[in-house]
C-alpha positions as CSV (number, residue, x, y, z in Angstrom):
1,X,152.0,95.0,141.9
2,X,149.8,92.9,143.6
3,X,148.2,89.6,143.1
4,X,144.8,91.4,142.8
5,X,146.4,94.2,140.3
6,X,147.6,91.5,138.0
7,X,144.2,89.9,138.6
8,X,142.2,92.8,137.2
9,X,144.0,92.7,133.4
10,X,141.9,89.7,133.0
11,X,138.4,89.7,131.8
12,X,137.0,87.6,134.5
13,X,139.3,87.1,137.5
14,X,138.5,83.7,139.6
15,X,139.9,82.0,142.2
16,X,139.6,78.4,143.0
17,X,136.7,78.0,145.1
18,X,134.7,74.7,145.6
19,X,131.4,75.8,146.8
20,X,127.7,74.0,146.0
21,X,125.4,74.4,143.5
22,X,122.5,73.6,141.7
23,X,122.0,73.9,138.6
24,X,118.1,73.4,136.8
25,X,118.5,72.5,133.1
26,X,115.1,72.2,130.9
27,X,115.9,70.3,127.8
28,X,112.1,70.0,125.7
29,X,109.6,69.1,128.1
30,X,111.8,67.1,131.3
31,X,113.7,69.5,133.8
32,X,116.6,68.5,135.5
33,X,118.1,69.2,138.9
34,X,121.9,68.5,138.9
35,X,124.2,69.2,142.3
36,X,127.4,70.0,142.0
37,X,130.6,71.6,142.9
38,X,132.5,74.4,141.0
39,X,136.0,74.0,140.5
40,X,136.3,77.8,140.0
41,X,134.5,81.1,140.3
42,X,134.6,84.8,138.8
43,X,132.4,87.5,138.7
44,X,131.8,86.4,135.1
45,X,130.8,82.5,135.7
46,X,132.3,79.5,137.0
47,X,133.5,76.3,136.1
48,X,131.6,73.5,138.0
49,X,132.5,69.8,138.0
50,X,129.8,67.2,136.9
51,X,129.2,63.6,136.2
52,X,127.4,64.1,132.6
53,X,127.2,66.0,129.4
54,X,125.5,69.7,129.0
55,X,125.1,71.1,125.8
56,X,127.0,73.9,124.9
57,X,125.5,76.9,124.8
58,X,122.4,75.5,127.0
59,X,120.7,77.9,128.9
60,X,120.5,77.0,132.6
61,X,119.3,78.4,136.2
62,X,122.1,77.9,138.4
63,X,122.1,78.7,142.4
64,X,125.6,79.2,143.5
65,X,126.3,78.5,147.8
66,X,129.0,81.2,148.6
67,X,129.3,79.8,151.8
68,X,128.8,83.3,153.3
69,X,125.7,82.5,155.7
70,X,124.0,84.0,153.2
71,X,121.3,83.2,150.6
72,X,121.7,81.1,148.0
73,X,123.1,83.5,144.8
74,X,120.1,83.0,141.7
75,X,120.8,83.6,138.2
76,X,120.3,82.5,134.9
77,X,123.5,81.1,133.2
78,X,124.8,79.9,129.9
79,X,126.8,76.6,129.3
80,X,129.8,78.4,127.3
81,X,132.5,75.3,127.2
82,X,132.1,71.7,128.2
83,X,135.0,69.4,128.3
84,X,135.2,65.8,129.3
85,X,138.2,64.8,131.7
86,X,140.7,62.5,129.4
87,X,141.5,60.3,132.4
88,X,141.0,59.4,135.7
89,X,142.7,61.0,138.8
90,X,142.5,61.1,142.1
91,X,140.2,63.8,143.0
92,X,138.5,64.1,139.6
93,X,137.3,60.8,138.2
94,X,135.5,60.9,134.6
95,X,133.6,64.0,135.0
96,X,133.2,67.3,133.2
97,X,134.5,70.3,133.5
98,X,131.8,72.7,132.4
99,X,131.9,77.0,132.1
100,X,128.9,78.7,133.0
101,X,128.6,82.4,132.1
102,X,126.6,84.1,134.4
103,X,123.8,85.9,132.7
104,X,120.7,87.7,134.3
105,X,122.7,88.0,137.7
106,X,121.2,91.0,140.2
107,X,124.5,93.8,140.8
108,X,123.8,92.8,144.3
109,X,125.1,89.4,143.4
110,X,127.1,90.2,141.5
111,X,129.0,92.5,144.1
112,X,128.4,89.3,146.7
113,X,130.6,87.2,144.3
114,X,133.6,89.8,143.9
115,X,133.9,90.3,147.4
116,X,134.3,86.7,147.3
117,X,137.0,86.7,145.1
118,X,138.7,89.6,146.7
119,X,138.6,87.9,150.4
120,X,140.0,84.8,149.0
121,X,143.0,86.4,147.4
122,X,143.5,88.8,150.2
123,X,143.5,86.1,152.0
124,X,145.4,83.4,150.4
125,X,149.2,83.5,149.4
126,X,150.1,80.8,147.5
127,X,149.3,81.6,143.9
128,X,148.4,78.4,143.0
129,X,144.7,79.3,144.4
130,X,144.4,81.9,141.7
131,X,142.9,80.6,138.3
C-alpha cells in the first residue's frame, strides 16, 4: 500500500504545508485582516498558526497562497478548533493553532488543493511530512 492509499481512509488527508494566508474575520461591526501561515493543509481545511484568539465556530473568508503561480484560492471557512500552544519552542512561540474547515470552496479549488496534497506526497518520503 502506499503512503497515499493509507492516506485516503482518512476523512481529510493533509500534508504539512506552510503556505500564506489571509484570513478576514468580521466580528459585530470592525473587520479584521489577519496574515498568517498554515501549519497544515487538506482538501477539507487547514490548520494555520496565529498570534491571537478566534472564536470557535467563527465564520471567516480565508485566501489560502498554494504557491503554485497561481491565484490566490478564495473561500469562506469555519473556525472548527482553536488551541493555545502550552509553551514556548523554538519555531512556535505562544501562538495558536487554529482548524479552519473550508466551506463555500469552488470544485476548481478544491481540485487545486488535492493536487497539492498529492504532489507533496508523491513527492516527499519521509512520513513525518504527512499529518
Amino acid at each position: 500500500m502506499s503512503q497515499w492509499d493509507g492516506l485516503n481512509r482518512r476523512r481529510f488527508p493533509r500534508v504539512k504545508f506552510p503556505c500564506l494566508v489571509v484570513i478576514h474575520q468580521k466580528e459585530g461591526d470592525s473587520k479584521e485582516t489577519i496574515l498568517c501561515h498554515t501549519e497544515n493543509v487538506g482538501v477539507g481545511g487547514t490548520c494555520i498558526i496565529i498570534k491571537q484568539h478566534v472564536k470557535l465556530f467563527a465564520p471567516v473568508d480565508i485566501e489560502l497562497d498554494l504557491m503554485d503561480m497561481k491565484e490566490h484560492v478564495k473561500c469562506k471557512g469555519k473556525v472548527v478548533w482553536n488551541i493555545r500552544r502550552r509553551k514556548e519552542t523554538d519555531n512556535k512561540p505562544l501562538f495558536y493553532d487554529i482548524g479552519i474547515e473550508f466551506v463555500d470552496i469552488k470544485p476548481a479549488d478544491h481540485k487545486r488543493i488535492e493536487d497539492v496534497i498529492i504532489k507533496l506526497v508523491k513527492e516527499k518520503k519521509d512520513s513525518s511530512y504527512i499529518v
